[in-house]
N, C-alpha and C positions, 0 to 999 in steps of 0.2 A: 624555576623552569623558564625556557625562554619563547620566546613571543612564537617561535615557530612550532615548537613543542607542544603549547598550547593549542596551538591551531591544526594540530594533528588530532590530538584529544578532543576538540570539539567538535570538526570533523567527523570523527568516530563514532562519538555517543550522538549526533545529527542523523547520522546513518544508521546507527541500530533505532533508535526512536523512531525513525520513517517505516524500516522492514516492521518492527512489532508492531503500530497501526496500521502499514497496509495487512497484515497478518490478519489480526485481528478484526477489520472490516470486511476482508472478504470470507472471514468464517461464517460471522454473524448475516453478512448477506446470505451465505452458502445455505445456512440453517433455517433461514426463514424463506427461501426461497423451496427446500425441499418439504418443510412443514404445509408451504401453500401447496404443493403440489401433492401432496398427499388427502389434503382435506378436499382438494378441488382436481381430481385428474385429467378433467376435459381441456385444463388450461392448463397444461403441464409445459404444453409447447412454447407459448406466451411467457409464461413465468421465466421458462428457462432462456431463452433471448433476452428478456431484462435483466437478468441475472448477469449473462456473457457481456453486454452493454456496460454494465454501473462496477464491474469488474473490471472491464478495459481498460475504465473511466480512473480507479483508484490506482492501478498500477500503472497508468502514466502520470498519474503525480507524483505517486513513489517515485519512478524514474525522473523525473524531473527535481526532486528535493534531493536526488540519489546524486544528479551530477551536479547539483549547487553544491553539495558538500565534499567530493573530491572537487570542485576549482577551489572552495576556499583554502583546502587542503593542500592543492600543488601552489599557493598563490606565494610570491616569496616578497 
């Protein structure tokens, strides 16, 4: 395979391994933030702001890892 090839391929699997942990982190946020609000409903509104926040917070990393790995990708 050649050097470019490779670098399409790592690119790629960079990219699904970024989407399936931000996936997965903001499930787990999603899940503990409705389990608090359930146990606690006065602070539903709190909960759910820190939620919207620490969400922002993971998918701009994701985008950020998303574009490091199309340039390593167009990088010739």
């Amino acid at each position: 395979m050649e050097a470019l090839g490779l670098g399409y391929l790592a690119a790629g699997i960079g990219a699904a391994l970024t989407v399936i942990g931000a996936g997965l982190g903001i499930g787990k946020l999603a899940a503990a933030a409705m389990d608090a609000s359930g146990r606690q409903p006065e602070v539903a509104g709190q909960v759910r702001t820190s939620m919207l926040i620490a969400a922002a917070l993971i998918e701009g990393a994701t985008f950020f890892a998303l574009v490091i790995c199309i340039i390593l990708a167009t990088k010739s």
